[in-house]
N, C-alpha and C positions, 0 to 999 in steps of 0.2 A: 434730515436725521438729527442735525442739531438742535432744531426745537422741539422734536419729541422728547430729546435728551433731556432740555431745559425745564418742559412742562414735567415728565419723570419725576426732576429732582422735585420740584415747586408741589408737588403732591404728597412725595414719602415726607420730605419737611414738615407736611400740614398736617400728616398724618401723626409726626410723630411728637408735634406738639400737645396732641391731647389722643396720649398711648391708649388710657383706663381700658378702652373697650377692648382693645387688644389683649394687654395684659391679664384683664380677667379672662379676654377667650383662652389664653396661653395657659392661666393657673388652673381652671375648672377641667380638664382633662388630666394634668397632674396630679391633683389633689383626689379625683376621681380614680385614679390608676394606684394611689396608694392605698386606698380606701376600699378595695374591691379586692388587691392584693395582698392586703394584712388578712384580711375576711376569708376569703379561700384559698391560699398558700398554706404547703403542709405546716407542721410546726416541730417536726424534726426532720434532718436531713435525710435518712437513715430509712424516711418513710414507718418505721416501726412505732406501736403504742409506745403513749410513756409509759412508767412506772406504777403501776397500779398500788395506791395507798391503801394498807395492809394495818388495821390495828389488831395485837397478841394479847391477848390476857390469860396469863401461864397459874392458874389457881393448884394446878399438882407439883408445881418444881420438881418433879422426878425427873427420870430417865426416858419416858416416852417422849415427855413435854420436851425434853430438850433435844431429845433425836426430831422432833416438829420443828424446834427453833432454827434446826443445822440445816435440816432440807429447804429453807428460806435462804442460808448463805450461802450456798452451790453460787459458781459464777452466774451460771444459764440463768437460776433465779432473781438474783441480784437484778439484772437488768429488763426482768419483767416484775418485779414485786419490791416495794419500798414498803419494809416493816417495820413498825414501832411498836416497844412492848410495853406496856401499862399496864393501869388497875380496871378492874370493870366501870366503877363509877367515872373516871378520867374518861374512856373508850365512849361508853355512852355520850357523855356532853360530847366530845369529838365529833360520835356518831350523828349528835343533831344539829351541829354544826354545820355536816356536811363534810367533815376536814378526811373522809378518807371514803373509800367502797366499800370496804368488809370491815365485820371485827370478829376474830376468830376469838370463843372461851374454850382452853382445855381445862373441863373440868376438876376439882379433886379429886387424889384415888385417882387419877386417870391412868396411873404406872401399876400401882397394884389391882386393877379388874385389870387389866390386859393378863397381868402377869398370872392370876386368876381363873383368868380364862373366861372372864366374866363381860356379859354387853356393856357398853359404856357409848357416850355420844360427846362429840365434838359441836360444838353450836357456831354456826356461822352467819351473823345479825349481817343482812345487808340492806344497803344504801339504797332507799328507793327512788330517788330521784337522778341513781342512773340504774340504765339496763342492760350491759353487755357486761361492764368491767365487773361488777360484784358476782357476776355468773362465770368472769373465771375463777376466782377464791371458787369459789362454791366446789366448781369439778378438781378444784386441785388440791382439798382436800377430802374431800371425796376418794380421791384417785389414792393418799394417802394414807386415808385409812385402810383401804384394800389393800397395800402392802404391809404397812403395819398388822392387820387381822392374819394373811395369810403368812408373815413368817412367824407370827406367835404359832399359830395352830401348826404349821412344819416342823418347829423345833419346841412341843408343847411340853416332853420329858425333858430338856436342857433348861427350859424355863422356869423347871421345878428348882432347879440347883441356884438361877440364879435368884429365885425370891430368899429362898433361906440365906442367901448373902445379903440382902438386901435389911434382912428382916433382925438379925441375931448379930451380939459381936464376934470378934473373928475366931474367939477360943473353940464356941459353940460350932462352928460351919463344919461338916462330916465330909473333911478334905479326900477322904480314902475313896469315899463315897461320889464325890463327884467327875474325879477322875474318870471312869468310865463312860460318864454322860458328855463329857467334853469331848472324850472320842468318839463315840457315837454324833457329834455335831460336826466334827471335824470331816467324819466321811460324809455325812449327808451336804455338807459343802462342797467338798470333791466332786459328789455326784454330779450337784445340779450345775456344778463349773462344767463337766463333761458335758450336760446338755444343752447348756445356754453361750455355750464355749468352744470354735468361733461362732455367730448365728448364722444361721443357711440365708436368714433375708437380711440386707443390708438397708441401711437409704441412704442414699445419696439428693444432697440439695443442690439445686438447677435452679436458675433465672432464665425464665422463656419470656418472648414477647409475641403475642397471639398478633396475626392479622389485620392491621387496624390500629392496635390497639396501641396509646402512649404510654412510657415510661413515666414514673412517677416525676414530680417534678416541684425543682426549690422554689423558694421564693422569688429568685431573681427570674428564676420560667417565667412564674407567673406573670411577673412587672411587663417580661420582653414579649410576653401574647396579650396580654392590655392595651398596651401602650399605643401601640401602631394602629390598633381598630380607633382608638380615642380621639391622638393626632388627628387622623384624616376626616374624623365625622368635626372637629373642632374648625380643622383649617377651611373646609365648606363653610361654616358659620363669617369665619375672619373674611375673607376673601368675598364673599358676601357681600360685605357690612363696606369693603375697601370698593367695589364696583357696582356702588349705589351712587358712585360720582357718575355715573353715565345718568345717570337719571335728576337728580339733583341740578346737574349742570348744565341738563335741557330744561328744567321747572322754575330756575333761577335765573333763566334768561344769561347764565357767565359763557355758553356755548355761542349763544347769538354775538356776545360782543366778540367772542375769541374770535370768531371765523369772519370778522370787522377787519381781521389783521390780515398779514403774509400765514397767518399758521391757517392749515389745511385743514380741511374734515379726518382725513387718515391719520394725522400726524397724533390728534386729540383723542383719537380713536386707539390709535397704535399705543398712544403713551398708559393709556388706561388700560387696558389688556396684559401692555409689561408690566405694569405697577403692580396692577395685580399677582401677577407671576412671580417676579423678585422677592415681594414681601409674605408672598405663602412658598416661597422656599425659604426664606428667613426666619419664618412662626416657625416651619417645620425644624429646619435644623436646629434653633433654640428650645425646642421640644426635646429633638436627642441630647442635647448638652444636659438641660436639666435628667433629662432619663439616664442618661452614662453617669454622672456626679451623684446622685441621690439615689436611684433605684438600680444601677449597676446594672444596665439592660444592657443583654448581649445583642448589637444590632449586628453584626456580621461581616463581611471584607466592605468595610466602609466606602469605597469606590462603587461597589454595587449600587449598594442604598442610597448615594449620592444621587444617582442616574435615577433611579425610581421616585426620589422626592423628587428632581426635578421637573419628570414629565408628570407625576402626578399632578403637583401645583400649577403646572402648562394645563392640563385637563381641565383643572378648575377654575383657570382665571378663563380658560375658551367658553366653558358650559356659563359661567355668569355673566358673560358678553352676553350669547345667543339670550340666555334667560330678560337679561334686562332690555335687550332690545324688545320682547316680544311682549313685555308689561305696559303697563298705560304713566302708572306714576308709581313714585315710593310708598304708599299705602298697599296698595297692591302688590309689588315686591315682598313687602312683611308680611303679610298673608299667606301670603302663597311659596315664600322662600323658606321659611320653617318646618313645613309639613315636608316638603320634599325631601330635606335634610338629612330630618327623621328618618323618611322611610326609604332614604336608601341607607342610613345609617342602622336599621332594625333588619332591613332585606340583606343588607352588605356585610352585616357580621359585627359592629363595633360594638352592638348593643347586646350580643347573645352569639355563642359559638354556632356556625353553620353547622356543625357536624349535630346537635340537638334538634336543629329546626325540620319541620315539615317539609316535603320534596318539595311542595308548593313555592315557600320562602324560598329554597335554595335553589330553583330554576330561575324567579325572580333577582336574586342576588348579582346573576351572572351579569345583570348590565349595569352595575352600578360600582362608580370610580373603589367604595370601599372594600368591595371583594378583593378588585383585583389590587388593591392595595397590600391590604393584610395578607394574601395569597404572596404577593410577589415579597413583602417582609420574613414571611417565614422561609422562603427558599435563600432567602441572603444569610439568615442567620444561620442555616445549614451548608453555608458557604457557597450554593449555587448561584446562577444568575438567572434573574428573573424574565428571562426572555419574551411570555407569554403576556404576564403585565405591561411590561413596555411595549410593545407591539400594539395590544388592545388600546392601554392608555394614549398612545401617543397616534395613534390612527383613528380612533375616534373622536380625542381632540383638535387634531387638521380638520377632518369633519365639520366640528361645531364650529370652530373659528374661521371656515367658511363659510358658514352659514350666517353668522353673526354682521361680518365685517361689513359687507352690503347691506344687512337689516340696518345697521346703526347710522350706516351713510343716509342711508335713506331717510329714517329717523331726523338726523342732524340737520339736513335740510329743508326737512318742513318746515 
């Protein structure tokens, strides 16, 4: 046990004199996990559009134009519609700028043909280089002018009274005269209060969550469903690249001298296996550090997750024993250690959510270390325990690493 101990340290030492290969494996999954996270993380909390950029150009300054302006600063509207009011010339450079989705013109006269009674149009110049946001402006004034047309046309004898105010100083206005017309609006208010006062239909707003289906999610979601698929397609690479000394140190003849000594075939064996082990639970948990500090990934009751890296990285350092016993030289290892990588990293979810892929892929997925990684990640962050990953991981890896330990004896003393 002591010179496994010895050979151990005398490896991770050798190792970590010349880190690079490590540390780029460590940063190419981070920098990957942010890069993918900026890209499809929502961009507000809240889940809701922004602000749809609204340019006004008000050419009647009347009374309709400015009942248009006020139904822009309703709260409700506030926080779907960010309006600027301009000149048309201003509006347009904007508009070819890009700097907004609509540009609403209320034309001139547009208060006296209402008042009128007369057609008139509202122009709404949109944005074609997008397609949804300029087609609400469109329905929402739209929606606008149907209120506007139909209370002109309900109260069309009270509108009479108020153009002659509109129009003449105050001396002229036929005060006696309008009197009546203001009662008569006053009951037709009453009325339509009686009808529309309380409503028979109500609505009421509900948050359902369908079947399956996830809730919207922040950015730091995003980071803590990256991150873990990343990790583990990364720490396969590292551990890899650390249990090419089984191969190396049978090609470089440093095996033949070692077993010249008191140290054993097991012991050289044993120590390459741990090494392996230790130092991809160490990539890993230097992964969560960087991922807790920088991308604030919720990884879950941290004792769980402990346990999962640690048999996952046991998985890994077993399956690269059996692997590199079964290769001939390190030419062959890099050949052939890359493809697999991938395709349990493309089959196992780190490359593409399983819940997308073909049944095909996702029946393939089941045997490969990064399903049951990422699977046993997400029931830690939901505070479970990941019973079914450790199980699978850790009993498949017994497996390999009996399969391995006799290949490599056997190996060693040829």
């Amino acid at each position: 046990m002591r010179r496994l101990l010895l050979i151990l340290g005398n490896d991770v030492r050798r190792h970590l004199k010349a880190p690079w290969a490590i540390v780029i494996f460590i940063a190419i999954p981070l920098l990957m996990t942010g890069l993918i996270g900026v890209i499809f993380a929502p961009r507000s909390h809240s889940g809701q559009l922004p602000p749809i950029a609204v340019l006004l150009v008000d050419q009647d300054k009347g009374l309709a134009s400015k009942l248009i302006l006020g139904s822009f600063d309703v709260d409700q509207m506030k926080k779907m519609f960010q309006v600027t009011v301009t000149d048309e010339v201003d509006g347009a450079r904007r508009m070819k700028r890009g700097r907004a989705s609509a540009m609403v013109v209320i034309p001139k006269g547009f208060t006296l043909d209402l008042l009128e009674a007369r057609p008139t149009t509202l122009r709404v110049v949109k944005n074609p280089s997008e397609q949804f946001l300029p087609d609400v402006v469109e329905e929402f004034m739209a929606t606008m002018g149907v209120m506007l047309s139909g209370a002109i046309q309900a109260f069309s004898e009270e509108v009479k009274g108020l153009r002659l105010m509109l129009d003449g100083p105050v001396e002229r206005i036929p005060w006696e005269t309008l009197g009546p017309e203001f009662g008569k609006a006053q009951k037709k208010i009453a009325a339509a209060a009686k009808y529309l006062n309380p409503l028979l239909i109500g609505l009421k707003e509900e948050e359902t969550k369908a079947a399956g289906a996830k809730a919207q999610s922040s950015m730091t979601d995003i980071f803590s469903i990256i991150l873990p698929g990343m990790a583990v397609m990364f720490l396969l690479f590292i551990v890899q690249t650390l249990m090419r000394d089984l191969l190396s140190d049978r090609e470089d003849g440093k095996l033949r001298r070692m077993l010249t000594t008191p140290v054993r075939p097991l012991e050289v064996i044993g120590a390459r296996i741990l090494g392996g082990w230790v130092m991809g639970v160490a990539i890993l948990l230097i992964m969560v550090a960087f991922g807790t500090l920088v991308f604030h990934v919720n990884w879950g009751p941290f004792g769980f997750f402990l346990l999962l890296v640690v048999v996952a990285a046991f998985w890994t350092a077993a399956f690269f024993a059996l692997f590199h016993a079964l290769v001939r030289n390190r030419n062959q290892a890099g050949a052939l250690g890359a493809p697999i990588i991938l395709a349990f990293s493309l089959f196992g979810g780190s490359m593409m959510n399983p819940e997308v892929m073909p049944k095909a892929f996702r029946a393939v997925g089941i045997v490969t270390p990064n399903r049951w990684f990422i699977d046993g990640a997400a029931l830690v962050r939901e505070g479970r325990f990941p019973l079914a990953s450790l199980i699978v991981l850790l009993v498949s890896g017994l497996v390999l690493l009996a399969l391995a330990v006799p290949t490599l004896r056997r190996r060693a003393l040829v």
